[in-house]
C-alpha positions as CSV (number, residue, x, y, z in Angstrom):
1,X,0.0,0.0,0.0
2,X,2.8,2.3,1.3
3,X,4.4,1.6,-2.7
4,X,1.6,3.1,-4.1
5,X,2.2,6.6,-2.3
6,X,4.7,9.0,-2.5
7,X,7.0,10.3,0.2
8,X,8.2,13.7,0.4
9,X,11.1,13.6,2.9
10,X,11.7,13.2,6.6
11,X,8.1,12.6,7.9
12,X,5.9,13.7,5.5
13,X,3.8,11.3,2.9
14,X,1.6,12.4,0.0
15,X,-1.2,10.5,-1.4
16,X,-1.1,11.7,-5.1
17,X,-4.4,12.8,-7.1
18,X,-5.6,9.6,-8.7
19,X,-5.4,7.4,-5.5
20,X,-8.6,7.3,-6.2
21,X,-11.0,8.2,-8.3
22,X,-12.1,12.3,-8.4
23,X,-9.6,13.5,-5.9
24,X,-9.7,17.3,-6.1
25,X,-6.6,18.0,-4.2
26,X,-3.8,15.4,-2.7
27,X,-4.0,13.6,0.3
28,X,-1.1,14.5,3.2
29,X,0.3,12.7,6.1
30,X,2.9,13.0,9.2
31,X,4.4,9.4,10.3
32,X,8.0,8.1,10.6
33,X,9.0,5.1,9.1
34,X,8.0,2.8,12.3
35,X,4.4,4.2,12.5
36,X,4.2,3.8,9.0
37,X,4.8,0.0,9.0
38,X,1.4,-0.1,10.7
39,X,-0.7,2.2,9.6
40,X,-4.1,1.3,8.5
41,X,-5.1,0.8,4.7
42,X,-8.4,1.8,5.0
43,X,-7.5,4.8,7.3
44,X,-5.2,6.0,3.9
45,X,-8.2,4.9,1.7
46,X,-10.6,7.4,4.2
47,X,-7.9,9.8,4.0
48,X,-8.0,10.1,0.7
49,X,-11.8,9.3,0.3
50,X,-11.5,13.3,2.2
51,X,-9.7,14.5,-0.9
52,X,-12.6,14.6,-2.8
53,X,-15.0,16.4,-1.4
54,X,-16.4,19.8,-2.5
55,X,-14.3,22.7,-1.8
56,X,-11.7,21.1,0.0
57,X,-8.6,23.1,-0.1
58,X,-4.9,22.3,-0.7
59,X,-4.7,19.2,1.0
60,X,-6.5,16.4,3.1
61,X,-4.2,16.0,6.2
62,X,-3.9,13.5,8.5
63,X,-1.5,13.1,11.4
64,X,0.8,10.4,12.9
65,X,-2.4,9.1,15.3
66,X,-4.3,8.3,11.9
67,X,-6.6,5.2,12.3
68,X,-9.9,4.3,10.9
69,X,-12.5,6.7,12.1
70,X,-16.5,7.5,10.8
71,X,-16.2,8.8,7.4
72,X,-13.0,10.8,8.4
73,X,-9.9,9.1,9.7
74,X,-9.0,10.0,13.7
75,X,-6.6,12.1,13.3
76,X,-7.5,13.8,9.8
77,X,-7.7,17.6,9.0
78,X,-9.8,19.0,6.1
79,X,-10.2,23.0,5.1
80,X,-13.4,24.3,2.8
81,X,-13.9,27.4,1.0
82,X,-17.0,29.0,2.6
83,X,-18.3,29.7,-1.0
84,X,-17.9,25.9,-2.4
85,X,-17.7,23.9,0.4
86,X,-19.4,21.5,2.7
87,X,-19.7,21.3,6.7
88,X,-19.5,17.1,7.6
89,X,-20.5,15.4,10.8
90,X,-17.8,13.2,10.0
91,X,-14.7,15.4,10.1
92,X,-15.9,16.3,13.9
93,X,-17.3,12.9,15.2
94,X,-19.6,11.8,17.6
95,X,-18.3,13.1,20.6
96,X,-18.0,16.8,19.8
97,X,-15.6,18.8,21.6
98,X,-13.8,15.8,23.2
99,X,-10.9,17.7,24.5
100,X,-7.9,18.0,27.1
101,X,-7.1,20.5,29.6
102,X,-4.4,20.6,31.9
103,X,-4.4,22.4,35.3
104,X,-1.0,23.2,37.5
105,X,-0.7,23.2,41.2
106,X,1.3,24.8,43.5
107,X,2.3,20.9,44.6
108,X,5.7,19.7,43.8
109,X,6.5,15.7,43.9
110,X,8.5,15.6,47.2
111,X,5.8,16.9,48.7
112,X,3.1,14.7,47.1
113,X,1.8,12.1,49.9
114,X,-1.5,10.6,49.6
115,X,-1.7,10.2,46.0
116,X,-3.8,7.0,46.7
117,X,-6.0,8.7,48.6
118,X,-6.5,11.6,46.3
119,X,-7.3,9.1,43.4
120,X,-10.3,7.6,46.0
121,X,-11.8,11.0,46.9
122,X,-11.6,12.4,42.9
123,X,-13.2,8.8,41.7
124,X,-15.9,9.8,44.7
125,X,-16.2,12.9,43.7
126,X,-16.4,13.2,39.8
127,X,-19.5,10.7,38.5
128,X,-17.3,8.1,35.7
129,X,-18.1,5.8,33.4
130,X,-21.0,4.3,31.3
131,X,-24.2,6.6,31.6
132,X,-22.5,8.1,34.8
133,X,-24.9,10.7,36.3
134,X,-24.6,14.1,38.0
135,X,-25.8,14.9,41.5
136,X,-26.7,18.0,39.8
137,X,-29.6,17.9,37.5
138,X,-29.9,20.8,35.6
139,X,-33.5,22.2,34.7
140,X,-34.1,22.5,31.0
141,X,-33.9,26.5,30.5
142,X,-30.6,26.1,32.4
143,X,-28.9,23.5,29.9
144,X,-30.2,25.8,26.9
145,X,-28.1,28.6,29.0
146,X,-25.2,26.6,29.1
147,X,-25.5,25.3,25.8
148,X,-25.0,29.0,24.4
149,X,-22.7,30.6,27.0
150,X,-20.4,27.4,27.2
151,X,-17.7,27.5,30.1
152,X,-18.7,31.4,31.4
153,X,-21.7,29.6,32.6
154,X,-20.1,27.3,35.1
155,X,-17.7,30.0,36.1
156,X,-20.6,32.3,36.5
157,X,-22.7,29.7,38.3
158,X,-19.4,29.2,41.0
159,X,-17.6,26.4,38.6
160,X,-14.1,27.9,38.8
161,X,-12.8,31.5,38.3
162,X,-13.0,34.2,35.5
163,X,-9.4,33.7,34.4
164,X,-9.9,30.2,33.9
165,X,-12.0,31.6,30.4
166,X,-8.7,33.2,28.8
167,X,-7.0,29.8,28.7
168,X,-9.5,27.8,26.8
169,X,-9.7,27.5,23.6
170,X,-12.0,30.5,21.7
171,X,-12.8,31.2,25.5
172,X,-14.9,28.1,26.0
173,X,-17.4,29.6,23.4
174,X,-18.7,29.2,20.0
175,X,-20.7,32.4,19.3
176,X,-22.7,30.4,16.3
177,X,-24.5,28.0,18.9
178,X,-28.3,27.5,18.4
179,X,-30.0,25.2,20.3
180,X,-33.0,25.5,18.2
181,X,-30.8,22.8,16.2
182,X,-30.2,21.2,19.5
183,X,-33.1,17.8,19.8
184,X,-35.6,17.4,22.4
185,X,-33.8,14.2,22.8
186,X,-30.0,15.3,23.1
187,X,-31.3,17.2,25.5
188,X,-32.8,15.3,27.8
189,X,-29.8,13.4,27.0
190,X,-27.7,16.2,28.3
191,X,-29.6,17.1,31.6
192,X,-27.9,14.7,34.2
193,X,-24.4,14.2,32.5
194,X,-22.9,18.1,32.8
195,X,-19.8,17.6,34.9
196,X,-19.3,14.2,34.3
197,X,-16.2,12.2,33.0
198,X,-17.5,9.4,30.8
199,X,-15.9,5.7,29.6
200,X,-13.8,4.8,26.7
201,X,-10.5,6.9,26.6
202,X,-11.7,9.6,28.8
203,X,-10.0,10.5,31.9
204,X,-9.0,12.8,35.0
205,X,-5.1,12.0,35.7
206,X,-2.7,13.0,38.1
207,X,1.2,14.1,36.6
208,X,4.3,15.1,37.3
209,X,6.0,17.2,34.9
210,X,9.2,15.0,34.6
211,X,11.0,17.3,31.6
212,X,11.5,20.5,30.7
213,X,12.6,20.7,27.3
214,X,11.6,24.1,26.3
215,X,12.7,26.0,30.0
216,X,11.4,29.8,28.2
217,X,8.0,28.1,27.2
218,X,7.6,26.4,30.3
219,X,7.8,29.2,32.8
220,X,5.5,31.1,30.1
221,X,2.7,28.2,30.9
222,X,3.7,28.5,34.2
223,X,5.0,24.5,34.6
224,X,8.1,23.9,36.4
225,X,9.9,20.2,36.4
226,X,8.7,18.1,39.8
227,X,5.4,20.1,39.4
228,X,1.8,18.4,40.0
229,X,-0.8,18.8,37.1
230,X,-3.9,17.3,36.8
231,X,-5.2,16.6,33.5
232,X,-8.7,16.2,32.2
233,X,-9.9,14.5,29.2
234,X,-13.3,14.2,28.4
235,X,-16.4,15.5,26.0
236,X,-19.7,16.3,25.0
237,X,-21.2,13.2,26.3
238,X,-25.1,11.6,25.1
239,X,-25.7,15.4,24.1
240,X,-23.2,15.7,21.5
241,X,-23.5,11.9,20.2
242,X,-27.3,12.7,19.9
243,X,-26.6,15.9,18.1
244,X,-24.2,13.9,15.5
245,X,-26.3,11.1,15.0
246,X,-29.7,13.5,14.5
247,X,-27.9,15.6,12.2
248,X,-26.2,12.6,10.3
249,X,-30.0,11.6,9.3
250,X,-30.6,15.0,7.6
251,X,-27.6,15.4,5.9
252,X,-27.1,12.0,4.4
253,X,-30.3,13.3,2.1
254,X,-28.9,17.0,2.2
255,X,-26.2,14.8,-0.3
256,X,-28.3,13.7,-2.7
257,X,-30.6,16.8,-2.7
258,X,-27.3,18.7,-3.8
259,X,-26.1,16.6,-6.3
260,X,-23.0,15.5,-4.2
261,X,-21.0,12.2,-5.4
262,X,-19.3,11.1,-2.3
263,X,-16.8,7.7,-2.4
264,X,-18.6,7.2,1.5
265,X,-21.9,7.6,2.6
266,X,-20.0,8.2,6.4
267,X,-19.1,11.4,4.7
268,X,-22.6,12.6,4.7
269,X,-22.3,16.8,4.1
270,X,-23.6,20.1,3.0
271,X,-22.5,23.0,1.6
272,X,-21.8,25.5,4.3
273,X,-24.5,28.0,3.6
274,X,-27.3,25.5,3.1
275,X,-30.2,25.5,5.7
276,X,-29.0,22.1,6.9
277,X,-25.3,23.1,6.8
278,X,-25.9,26.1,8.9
279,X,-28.3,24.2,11.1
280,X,-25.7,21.2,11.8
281,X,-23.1,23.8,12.5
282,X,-25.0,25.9,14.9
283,X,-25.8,22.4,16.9
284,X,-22.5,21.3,16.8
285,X,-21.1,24.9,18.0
286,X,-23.7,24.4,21.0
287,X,-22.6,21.0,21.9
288,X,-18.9,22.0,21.5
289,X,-20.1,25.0,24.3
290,X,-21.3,21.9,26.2
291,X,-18.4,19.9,26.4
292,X,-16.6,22.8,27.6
293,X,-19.0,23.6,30.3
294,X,-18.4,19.7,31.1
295,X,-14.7,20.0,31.7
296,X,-14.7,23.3,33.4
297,X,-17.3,21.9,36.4
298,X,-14.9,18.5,36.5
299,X,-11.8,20.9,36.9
300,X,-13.9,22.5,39.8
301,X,-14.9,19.6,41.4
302,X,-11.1,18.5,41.0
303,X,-9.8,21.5,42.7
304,X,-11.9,21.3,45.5
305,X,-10.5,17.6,46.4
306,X,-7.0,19.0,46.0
307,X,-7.5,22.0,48.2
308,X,-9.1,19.9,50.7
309,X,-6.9,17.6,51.1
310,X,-3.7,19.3,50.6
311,X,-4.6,22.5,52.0
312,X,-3.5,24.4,49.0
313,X,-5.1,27.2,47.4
314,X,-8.1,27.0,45.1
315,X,-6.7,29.9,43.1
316,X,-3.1,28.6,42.7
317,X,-4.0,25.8,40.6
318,X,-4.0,27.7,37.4
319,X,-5.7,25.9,34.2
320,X,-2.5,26.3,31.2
321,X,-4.8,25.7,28.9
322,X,-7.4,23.5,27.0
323,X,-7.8,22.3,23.8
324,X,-10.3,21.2,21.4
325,X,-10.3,17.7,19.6
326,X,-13.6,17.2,17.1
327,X,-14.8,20.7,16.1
328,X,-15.2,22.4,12.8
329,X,-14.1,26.3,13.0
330,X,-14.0,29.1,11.2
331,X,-10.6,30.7,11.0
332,X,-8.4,32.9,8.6
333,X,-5.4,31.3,7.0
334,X,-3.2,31.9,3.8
335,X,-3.8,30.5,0.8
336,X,-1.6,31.1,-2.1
337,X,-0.6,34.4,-0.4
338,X,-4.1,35.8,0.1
339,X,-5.4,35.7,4.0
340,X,-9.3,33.4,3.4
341,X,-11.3,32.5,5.9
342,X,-11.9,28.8,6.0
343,X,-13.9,25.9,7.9
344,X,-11.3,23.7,9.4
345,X,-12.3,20.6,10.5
346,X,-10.2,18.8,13.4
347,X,-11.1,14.9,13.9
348,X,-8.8,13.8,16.1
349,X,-6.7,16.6,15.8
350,X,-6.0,19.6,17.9
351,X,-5.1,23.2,17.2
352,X,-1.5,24.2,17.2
353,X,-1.5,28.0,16.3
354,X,1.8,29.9,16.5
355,X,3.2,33.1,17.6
356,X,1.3,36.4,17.4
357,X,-2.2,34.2,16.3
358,X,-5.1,37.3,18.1
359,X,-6.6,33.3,19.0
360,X,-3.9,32.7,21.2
361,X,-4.3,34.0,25.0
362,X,-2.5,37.3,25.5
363,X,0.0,35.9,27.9
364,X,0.8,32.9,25.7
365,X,0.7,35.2,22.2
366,X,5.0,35.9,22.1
367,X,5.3,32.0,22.9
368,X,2.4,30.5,20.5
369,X,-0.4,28.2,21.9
370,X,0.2,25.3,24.3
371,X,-0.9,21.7,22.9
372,X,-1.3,19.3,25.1
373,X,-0.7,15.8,23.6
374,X,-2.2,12.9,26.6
375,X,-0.5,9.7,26.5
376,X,-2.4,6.2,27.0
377,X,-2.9,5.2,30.1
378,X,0.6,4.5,31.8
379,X,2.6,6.8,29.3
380,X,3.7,9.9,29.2
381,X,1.6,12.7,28.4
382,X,3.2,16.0,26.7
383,X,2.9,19.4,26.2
384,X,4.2,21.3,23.2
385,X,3.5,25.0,21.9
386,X,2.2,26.0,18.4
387,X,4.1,27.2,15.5
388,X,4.5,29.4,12.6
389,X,5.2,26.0,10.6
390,X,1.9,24.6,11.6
391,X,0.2,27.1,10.1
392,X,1.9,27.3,6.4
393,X,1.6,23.3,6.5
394,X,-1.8,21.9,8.7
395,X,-3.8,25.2,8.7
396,X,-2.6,25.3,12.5
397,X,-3.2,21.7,13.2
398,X,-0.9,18.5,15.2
399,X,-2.1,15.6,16.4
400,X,-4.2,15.0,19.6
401,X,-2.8,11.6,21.3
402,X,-1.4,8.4,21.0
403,X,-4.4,6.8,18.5
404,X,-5.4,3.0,18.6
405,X,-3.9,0.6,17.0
406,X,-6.2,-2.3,18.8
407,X,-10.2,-2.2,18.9
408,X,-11.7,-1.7,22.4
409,X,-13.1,-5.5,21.9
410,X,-9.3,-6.8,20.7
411,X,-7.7,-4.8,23.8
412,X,-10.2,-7.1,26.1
413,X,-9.7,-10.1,24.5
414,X,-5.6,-9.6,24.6
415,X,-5.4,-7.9,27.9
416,X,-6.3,-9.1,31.5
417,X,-7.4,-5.6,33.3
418,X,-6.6,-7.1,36.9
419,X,-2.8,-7.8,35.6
420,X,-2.6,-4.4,33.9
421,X,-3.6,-3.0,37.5
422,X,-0.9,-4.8,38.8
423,X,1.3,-3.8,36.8
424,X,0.8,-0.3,36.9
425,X,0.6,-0.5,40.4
426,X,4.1,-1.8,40.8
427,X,5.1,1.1,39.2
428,X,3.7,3.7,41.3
429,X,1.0,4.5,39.3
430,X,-2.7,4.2,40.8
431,X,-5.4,3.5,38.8
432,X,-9.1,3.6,39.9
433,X,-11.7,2.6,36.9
434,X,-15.4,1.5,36.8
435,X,-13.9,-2.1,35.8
436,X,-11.4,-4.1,35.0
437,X,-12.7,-4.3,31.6
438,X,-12.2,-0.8,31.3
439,X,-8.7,-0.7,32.6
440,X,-8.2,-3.8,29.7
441,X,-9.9,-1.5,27.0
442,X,-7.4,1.4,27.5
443,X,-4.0,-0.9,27.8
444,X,-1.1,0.6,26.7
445,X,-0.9,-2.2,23.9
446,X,-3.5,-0.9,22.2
447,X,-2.1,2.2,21.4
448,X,0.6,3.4,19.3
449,X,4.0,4.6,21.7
450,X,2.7,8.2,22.6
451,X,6.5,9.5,22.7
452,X,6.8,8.4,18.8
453,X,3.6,10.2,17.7
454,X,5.4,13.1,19.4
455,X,8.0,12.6,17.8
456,X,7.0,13.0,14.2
457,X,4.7,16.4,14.9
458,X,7.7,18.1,16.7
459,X,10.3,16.5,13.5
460,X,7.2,18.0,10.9
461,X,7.7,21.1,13.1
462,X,3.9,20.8,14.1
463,X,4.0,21.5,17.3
464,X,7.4,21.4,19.6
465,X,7.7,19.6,23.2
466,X,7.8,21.9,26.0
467,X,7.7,19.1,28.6
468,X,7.3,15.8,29.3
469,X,4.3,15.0,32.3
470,X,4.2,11.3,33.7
471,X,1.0,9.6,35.0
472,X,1.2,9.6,39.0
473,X,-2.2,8.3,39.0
474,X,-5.8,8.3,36.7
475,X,-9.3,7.5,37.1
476,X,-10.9,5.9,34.2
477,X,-14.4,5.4,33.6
């Protein structure tokens, strides 16, 4: 498969127009030789399946965490012209807004007890797993608040602080929300899950940050080596899987009422300006508000354990930033010289704008965006800053983890979650999941090597490691 694609040098691979039929621009990919020995054929053939879609411009991009996603690869990129292109439920996914945000503490390690403990009262304290519910249900009319005002409405409702807004991604707000796209069933759907952490992949994780590689970028995030973080990695939940699969219905005829000829029915789309276009992108923006709402009350409740049982601060446990996964933006970028706005859509993917970006928080703007790149469960986790070269090559994009290489039902049948345990245990690390099924789900195994995927997107110049942060201990749900 690889013989039939071309590489351009270093870490960078082109699938050339004609891959398959009525590609409209080539296909682009980040992975170094050892990733590329196992990459998927049909996550290339998706990839390129991307290419030809209306509007699409320059490339179809993946990164070095491709795998076989719905419609779009995880881990693929795609651009449209407002004027001839489309909006796609499957270049976000089904869990919009899945995302990562990482919060520093005044802690350092040698003064780190109780890290079992801690682990206990967060799994107590933050509802996990499999249709987990919140103590807090909120009344209708409040969820259609939150679903427009995004993470200002947990800070304003006493879910954290005012600062905590300038280091999220677009604030924790899409302006284009409209929840009269939003189903009576997403949500109802939505009601009892704000503020919790979810299953599959999803987590709340306690680090060290082991490595500073970047010492000038790491005192701009504020992250010092022997520091505790916490990280957070979670979603939209039922609301923004309801959304996806609602609007998925309408536009799969929105493509044959527009005469589109897709390779993939999974690719299901509409031309941005179309009533169903605008409609799936205003209910995507709101769940996207959701999911930020969502982390913002975990980080609360998070805090809250922290300060109580360390006696430290609220306040000094700053948020360095968080980042967006499945979303579909608006943004300027160049294009042949000429600044042109654009609808990016990030599957799998994550933002990595550079220096001097007006999207980038003030305090961050001289040292370009912090990316945070979680490992799997037992690896490192990382976190890099944006770059000028992201932006002339991904439209400001890098990858977003480690990405599978094993199904969820493969990783159970291969992997005994009691032995995993163990060994994490044994290495200091202390894990605390719904199941042992869970913990046999998110093996290591199953993933590719999180350092490697690194690797190539700070080689590609994607996105450069500031630091390296090793799991102390996770909850998993």
């Amino acid at each position: 498969m690889l013989e039939s694609l071309r590489k351009l040098g270093g870490v960078e691979w082109e699938i050339p127009i004609g891959y398959t039929p009525n590609m409209n621009v080539p296909g682009k990919f980040f992975l170094s030789d050892r990733l590329a020995a196992e990459v998927e054929e049909g996550a290339i053939q998706q990839l390129a399946n991307v290419a030809t879609m209306p509007g699409i411009v320059n490339y179809a991009l993946a990164m070095p965490d491709i795998h076989w996603g719905y419609g779009f690869p995880i881990g693929g990129v795609a651009a449209f012209s407002p004027d001839h292109g489309v909006v796609s439920p499957g270049g976000v996914g089904f869990d919009i807004n899945c995302g990562v945000r990482l919060i520093a503490t005044p802690l350092r390690e040698d003064e780190f007890d109780n890290r079992r403990e801690l682990i206990e009262r967060l799994f107590r304290a933050v509802p996990t797993g499999v249709g987990a519910r919140s103590p807090m249900k909120l009344a209708v009319s409040e969820l259609k608040q939150l679903l427009v005002e995004g993470a200002s409405w947990a800070v304003e409702h006493g879910f954290g602080m005012d600062a905590d807004l300038l280091h999220c991604e677009q604030e924790g707000r899409m302006e284009e929300a409209d929840i009269a796209h939003v189903s009576e069933k997403a949500l109802q759907r939505g009601i009892p899950q704000c503020g919790t952490l979810g299953s599959g992949n999803h987590f709340l994780e306690i680090q060290v940050a082991r490595e500073i590689v970047d010492r000038d970028a790491a005192a701009a995030y504020g992250i010092a080596e022997g520091q505790i973080c916490m990280m957070i990695h979670c979603g939209s939940r039922g609301l923004g899987h309801q959304v996806c699969t609602d609007h998925l219905k309408v536009l799969e005829q929105a493509t044959k009422r527009y005469g589109i000829d897709l390779p993939d029915r999974q690719l299901a789309c509409a031309p941005l300006h179309s009533s169903e276009g605008e409609a799936y992108f205003s209910a995507m923006a709101a769940a996207a508000n959701y999911a930020w709402a969502n982390r913002q009350m975990i980080m609360h409740t998070a805090r809250t354990v922290v300060a109580d049982l360390y006696g430290v601060d609220y306040g000094e446990m700053h948020l360095v930033y968080d980042v967006a996964h499945n979303v579909a933006k608006f943004e300027e970028h160049l294009v042949d010289g000429r600044r042109v706005e654009l609808c990016v859509h990030r599957k799998g993917a994550t933002r990595a704008f550079g220096p001097d970006r007006p999207e980038v928080p003030q305090a961050y703007r001289a040292t370009g965006q912090p990316v945070i790149i979680p490992g799997s469960m037992g690896t490192s986790s990382y976190l890099l800053k944006g770059t000028e070269i992201a932006m002339e090559k991904s439209f400001g994009s890098t990858c977003h983890g480690a990405g599978r290489v094993l199904s969820r039902s493969r990783a159970k049948k291969q992997y005994r979650g009691s032995t995993l345990k163990k060994e994490l245990e044994q290495r200091h690390i202390v894990v605390r999941a719904a199941s042992d099924a869970v913990i046999a789900e998110e093996a290591p195994g199953a993933y590719k090597p999180s350092d490697e995927v690194v690797r190539v997107v700070d080689a590609a110049g994607l996105s450069r490691v500031v630091a390296r942060l090793e799991p102390l201990g996770v909850i998993k749900g």
